[in-house]
N, C-alpha and C positions, 0 to 999 in steps of 0.2 A: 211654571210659566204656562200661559193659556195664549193662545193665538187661532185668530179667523183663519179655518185650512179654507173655506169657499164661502162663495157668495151666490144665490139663485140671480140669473139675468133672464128676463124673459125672451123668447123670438119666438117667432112666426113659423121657421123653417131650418131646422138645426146645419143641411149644409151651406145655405146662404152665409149665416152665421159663420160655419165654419171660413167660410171664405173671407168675411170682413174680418176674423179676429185672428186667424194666420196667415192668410196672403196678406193684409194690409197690415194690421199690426203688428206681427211678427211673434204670436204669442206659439207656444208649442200644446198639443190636443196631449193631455194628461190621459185619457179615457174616451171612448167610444166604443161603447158596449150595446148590443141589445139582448134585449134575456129573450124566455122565453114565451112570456105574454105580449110581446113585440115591442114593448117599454125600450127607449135607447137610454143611455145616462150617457152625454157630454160633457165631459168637464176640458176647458183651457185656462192657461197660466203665462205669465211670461217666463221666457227659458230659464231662467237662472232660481226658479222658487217664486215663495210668495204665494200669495189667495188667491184659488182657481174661480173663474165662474163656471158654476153649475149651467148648463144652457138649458133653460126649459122650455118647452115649446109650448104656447099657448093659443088660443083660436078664439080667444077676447082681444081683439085688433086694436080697439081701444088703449087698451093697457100698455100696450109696447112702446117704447118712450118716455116713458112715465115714472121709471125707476125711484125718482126724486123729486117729483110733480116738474117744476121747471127750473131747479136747480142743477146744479152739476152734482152727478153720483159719482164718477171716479175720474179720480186725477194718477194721469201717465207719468212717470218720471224716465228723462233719458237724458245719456249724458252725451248728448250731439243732435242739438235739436236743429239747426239745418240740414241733416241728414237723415232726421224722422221724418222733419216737416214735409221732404223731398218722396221718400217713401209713401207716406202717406195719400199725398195731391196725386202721386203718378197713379193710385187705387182708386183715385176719383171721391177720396175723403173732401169734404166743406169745411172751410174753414171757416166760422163765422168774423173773424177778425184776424188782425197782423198781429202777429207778435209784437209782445209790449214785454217791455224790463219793471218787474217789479222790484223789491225790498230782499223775496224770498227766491226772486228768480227769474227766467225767460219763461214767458206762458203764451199760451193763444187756446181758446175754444176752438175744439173739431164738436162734427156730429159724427154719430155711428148711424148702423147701418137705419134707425129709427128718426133718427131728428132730435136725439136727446143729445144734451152739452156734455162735453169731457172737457177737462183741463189736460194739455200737454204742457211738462213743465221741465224746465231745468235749472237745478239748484244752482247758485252761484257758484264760481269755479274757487278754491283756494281759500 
């Protein structure tokens, strides 16, 4: 079996970051290390496993947000999403739209701390 352990996400400011992806998403920090040429490696995940993102810090401003050009790069799955959604807004996340009932679930577009699209989602129940 092969599996994506992480994924590089770009930031600006690794504990800004930290802040948008554990205080507001509620992901837990896998690693935060710095060696000793002053290099940090951050990696977060959601609790329970799954693909960490690498957080790399970058100082091309441009870039950040861009993950996906204007797509959506990753989609959230939670299984109580008027209690994410709640979460979330109290952090001062944007929602760009209302929740809407698809086929494959409850979704709505957030942005992160950049302005890029995520899908929060929840599978159908049963």
């Amino acid at each position: 079996m092969i599996r994506i352990q992480n994924v590089t996400y770009l930031v600006h400011d690794h504990d800004k970051a930290l802040t948008f992806f554990v205080d507001a998403l509620g992901f837990v920090v896998r690693q935060d290390e710095t060696f000793e040429n002053g290099w940090r490696r951050v990696v977060v995940g959601p609790e329970d496993g799954g693909t960490g993102l690498v957080l790399a810090v970058t100082m091309e401003l441009d870039r950040l947000g861009h993950q996906a050009g204007d797509d959506v790069a990753f989609f959230l799955e939670t299984d109580d999403f008027e209690k994410t959604c709640a979460r979330l807004s109290a952090h001062g996340i944007l929602f760009r739209e209302a929740p809407r009932h698809e086929t494959y679930g409850t979704v709505a577009i957030f942005e992160d701390l950049y302005g890029a699209p995520w899908d929060l989602i929840q599978p159908p129940r049963g």
